[in-house]
Every structure is written in C-alpha cells, then in structure tokens.
C-alpha positions as CSV (number, residue, x, y, z in Angstrom):
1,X,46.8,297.3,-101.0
2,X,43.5,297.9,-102.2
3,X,44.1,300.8,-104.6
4,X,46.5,299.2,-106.2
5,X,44.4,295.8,-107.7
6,X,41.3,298.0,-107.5
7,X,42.9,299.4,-110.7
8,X,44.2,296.5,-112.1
9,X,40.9,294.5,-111.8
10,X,39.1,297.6,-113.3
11,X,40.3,296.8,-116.2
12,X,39.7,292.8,-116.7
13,X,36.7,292.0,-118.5
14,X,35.6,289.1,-115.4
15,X,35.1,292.4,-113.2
16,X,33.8,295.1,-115.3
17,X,30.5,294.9,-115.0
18,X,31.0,295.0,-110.9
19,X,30.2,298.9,-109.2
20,X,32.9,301.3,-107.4
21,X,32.0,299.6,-104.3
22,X,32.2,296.1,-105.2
23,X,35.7,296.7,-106.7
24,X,36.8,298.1,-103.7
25,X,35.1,295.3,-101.9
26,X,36.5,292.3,-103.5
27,X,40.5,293.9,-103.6
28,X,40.7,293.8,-99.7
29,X,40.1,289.7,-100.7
30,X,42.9,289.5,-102.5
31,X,46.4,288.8,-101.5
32,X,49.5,289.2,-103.4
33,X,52.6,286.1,-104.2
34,X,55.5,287.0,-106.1
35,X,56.9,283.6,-108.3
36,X,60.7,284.1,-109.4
37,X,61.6,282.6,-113.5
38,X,60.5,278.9,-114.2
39,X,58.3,278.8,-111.0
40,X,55.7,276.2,-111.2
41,X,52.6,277.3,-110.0
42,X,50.2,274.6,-109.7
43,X,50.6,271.0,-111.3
44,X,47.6,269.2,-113.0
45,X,45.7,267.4,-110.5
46,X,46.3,269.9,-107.7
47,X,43.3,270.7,-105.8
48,X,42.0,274.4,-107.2
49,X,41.7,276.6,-104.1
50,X,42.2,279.9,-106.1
51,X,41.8,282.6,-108.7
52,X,45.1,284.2,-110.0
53,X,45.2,287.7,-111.6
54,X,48.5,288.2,-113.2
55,X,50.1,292.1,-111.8
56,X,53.1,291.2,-113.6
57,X,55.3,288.5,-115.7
58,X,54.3,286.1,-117.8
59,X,52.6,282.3,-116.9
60,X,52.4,279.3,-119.4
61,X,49.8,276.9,-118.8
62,X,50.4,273.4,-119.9
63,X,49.7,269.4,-120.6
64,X,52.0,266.6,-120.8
65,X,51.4,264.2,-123.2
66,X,53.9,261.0,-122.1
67,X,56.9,263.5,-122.6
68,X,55.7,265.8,-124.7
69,X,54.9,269.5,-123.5
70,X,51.6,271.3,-125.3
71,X,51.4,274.9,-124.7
72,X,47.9,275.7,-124.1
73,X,47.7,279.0,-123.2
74,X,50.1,281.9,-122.5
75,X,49.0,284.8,-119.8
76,X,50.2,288.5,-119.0
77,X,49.8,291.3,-117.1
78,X,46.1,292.2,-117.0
79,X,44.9,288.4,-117.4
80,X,43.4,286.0,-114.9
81,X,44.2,282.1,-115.1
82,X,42.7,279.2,-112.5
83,X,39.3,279.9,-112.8
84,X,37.9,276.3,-113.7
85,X,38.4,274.7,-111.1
86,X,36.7,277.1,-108.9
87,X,33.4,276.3,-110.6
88,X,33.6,272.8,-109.2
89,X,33.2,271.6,-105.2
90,X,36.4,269.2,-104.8
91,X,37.9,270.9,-108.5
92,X,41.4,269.8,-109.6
93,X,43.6,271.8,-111.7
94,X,43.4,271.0,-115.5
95,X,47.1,271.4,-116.6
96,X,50.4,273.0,-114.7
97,X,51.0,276.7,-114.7
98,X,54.8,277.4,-114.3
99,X,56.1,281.5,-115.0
100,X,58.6,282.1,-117.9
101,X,59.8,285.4,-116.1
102,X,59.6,287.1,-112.7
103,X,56.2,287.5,-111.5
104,X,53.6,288.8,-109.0
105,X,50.0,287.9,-108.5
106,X,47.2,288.7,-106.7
107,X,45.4,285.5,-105.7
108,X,41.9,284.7,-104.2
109,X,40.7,281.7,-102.4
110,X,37.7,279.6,-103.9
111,X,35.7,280.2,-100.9
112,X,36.1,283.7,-100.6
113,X,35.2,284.0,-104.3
114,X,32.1,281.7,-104.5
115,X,30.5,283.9,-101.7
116,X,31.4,286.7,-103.4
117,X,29.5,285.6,-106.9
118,X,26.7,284.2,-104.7
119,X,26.2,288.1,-103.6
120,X,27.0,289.8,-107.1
121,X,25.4,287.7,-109.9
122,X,26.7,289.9,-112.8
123,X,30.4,288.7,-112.0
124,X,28.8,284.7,-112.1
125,X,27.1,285.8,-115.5
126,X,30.7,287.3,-116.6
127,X,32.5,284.2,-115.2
128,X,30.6,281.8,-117.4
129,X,30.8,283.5,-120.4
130,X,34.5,284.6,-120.0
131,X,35.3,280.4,-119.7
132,X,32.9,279.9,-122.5
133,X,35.2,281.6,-124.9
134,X,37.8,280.2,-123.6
135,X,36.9,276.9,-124.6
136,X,35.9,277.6,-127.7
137,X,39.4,278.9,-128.2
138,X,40.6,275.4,-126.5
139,X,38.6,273.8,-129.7
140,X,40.3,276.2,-132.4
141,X,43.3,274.8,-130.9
142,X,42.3,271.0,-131.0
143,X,41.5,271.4,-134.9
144,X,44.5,273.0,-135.5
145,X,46.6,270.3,-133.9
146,X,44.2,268.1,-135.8
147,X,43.6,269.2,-139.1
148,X,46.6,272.0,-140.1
149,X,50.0,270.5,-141.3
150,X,52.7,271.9,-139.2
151,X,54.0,274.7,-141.3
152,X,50.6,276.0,-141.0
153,X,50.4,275.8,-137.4
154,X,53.4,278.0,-136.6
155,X,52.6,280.6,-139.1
156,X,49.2,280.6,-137.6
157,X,50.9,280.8,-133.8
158,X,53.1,283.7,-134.9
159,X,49.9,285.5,-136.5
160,X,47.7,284.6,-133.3
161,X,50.8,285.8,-130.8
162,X,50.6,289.3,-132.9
163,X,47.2,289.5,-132.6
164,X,47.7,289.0,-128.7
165,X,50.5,290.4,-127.7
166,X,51.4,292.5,-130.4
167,X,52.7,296.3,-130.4
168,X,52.6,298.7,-133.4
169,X,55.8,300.3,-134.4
170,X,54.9,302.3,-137.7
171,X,54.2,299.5,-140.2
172,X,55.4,296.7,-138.2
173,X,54.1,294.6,-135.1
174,X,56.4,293.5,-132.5
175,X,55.9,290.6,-130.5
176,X,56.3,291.6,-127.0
177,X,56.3,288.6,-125.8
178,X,59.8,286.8,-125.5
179,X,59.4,282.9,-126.4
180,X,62.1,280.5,-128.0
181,X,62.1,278.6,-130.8
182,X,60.6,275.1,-128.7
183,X,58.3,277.0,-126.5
184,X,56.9,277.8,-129.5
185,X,57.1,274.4,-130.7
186,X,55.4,273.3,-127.6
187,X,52.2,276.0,-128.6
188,X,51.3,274.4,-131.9
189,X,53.0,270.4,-131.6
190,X,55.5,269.9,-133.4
191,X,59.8,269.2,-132.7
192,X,62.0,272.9,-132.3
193,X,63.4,272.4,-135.5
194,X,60.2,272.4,-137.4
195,X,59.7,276.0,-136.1
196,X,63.0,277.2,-136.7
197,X,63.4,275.8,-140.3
198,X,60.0,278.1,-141.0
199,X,61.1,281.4,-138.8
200,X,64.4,281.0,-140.9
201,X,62.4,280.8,-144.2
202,X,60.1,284.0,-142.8
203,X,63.4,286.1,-142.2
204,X,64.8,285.1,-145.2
205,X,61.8,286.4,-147.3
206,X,61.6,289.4,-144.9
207,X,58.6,288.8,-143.5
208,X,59.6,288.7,-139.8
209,X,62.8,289.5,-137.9
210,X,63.7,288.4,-134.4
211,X,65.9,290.0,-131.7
212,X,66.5,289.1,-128.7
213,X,63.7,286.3,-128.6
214,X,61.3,288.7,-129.8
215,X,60.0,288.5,-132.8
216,X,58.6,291.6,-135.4
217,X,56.3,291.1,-138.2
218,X,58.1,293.3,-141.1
219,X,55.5,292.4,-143.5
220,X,51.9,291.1,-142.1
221,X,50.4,291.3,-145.6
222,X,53.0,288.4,-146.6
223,X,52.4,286.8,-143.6
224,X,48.7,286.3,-144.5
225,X,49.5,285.2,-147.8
226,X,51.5,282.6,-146.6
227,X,48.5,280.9,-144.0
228,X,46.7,278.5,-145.9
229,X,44.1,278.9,-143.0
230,X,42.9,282.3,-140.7
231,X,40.0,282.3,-138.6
C-alpha cells in the first residue's frame, strides 16, 4: 500500500516539505477505510484519535446549532480533515464529519503521528501553519455570517466553491462539486429557499447554469459585479 498514499501525500501541502524517505516512512502508518454515501464519520465531542487524508469522495464537516445545520467546511480528494484534535492530549472533535458520496481514506492514529512530528519537525512547523489558515478562514466565515445580508453570502459561496473546486471549460468554470440547493444553504445560514430564489435570478440573467447539481459559472465577470463584498 505504500506507493499508492506515498503519491497521494506527495502532493498535500502538510507533507511537502518531508524527504523521499520520510514519505515512504510515514505511508506504511497509514491505513485505509472506505465510508459508503451519508456516512458519518465522527460526531462532535468524539475523542480525536486520528488524521484523515481523503483518497476519494467528498466529506462535509459540520455544527448544529439547536436544529440548524452550518456547513463549515467541505473536503476532496487530495485534502486532509481531523487534525485539531490531534494537537491536544485528551482532544475531542470540534464538529461531525459525515461523506456526501462514496469514499475511501487513509487514516492515521494520534499516537503514531505525534511521534512521528516529534522526529520530523518541518511537518510540526507545516501542521501549525496549515491550521493557522484554517482558522483564519473559520473567521472570514464568522463575519460573513455576521456582517453580509444573505443574498450576499450565497453569491459569495458560489464564487468561493469556484475558486475551490472549480474547472475551466473555455470561458466558463464548472463547479465540480455536486451540492443541492440546502447544502448550500447550510454553507452560508440561511433557509433553501433563500438560495434557490438567488440561483434562479443568476440563471435567469445568465450568469450561472446548473445540471445535474452542478453548477457552471457562464459569466464570472457578472458574478463579481453582483458581490457587494470579495475578499
């Protein structure tokens, strides 16, 4: 197995400043767990025993608020999720993790991955920096909640989900990413219809089109011009 996430992990930022040898020393650590559609991963408040690096599928992490779902953060292939609460002796997970597809991950255990950063300070170094942007996109997200109205918001969640997860086709950007209409309500706070009433006005004005629960910027100039706010 250890070809295989040796070339996956290659390619993560947490692991790239690591040599040949320590790649190929921390893949025989890992081990893989495949999660069929809607599987729920961890809950919030479960102890955090270990590092997930996402092979394949999609994973939503979330909060409940009394009933209410809030999308926090949405990973792919290539991305790693799970790491907070390996920084802390006794840490508990911050929010659930449940897959919106099929998916496969390599996982690996808090204790094997503390003694691994105790011998290879450049991945501690990487580690900390990697959640340091993290939470300043977690802040971005707070004053958006905060501060934006909610017409704003999902504009700026179907700018931010091109800019992530976007793929050129001539002058347009599809979405590859397949998400309804209140999974994306549950990203930026608001009810489903709030989101749908504005994706109907975007199609309308030809801005975006959606197929299949995937949406395609036609127009990302007039996309722009309709944010009242970009970062």
């Amino acid at each position: 197995m250890r070809e295989p996430i040796a070339a996956l992990i290659r390619n993560i930022p947490l692991f790239q400043d690591l040599s040949e040898e320590e790649l190929r020393g921390i893949s025989d650590l890992f081990r893989e767990r495949k999660y069929s559609k809607h599987s729920i991963v961890f809950f919030e408040g479960d102890p955090g025993e270990e590092l997930f690096i996402i092979k394949s599928g999609t994973v939503k992490i979330y909060k409940i608020d009394n009933t209410k779902q809030i999308t926090l953060a949405l990973f792919r292939s290539g991305d790693f999720f799970g790491e907070m609460s390996l920084m802390q002796k006794d840490g508990v997970r911050s929010a659930h993790a449940e897959t919106l597809e099929p998916s496969v991950f390599y996982t690996l255990r808090r204790t094997t991955f503390n003694e691994f950063m105790v011998r290879t300070p450049s991945l501690c170094m990487r580690l900390l920096e990697m959640t340091m942007d993290r939470l300043r996109g977690a802040n971005e997200q707070i004053h958006a909640l905060t501060f934006l109205d909610v017409r704003t918001r999902i504009l700026k969640a179907v700018f931010q989900l091109s800019q992530e997860y976007g793929e050129s086709e001539t002058d347009k950007v599809l979405i590859s990413i397949k998400l309804t209409h209140q999974e994306i309500a549950n990203m930026v706070g608001t009810v489903r219809e709030s989101v749908t009433k504005v994706l109907q006005e975007l199609q309308d004005d030809r801005v975006i089109s959606i197929r299949n629960k995937q949406i395609t910027i036609e127009n990302m100039d007039a996309l722009k011009r309709k944010m009242t706010y970009i970062k």
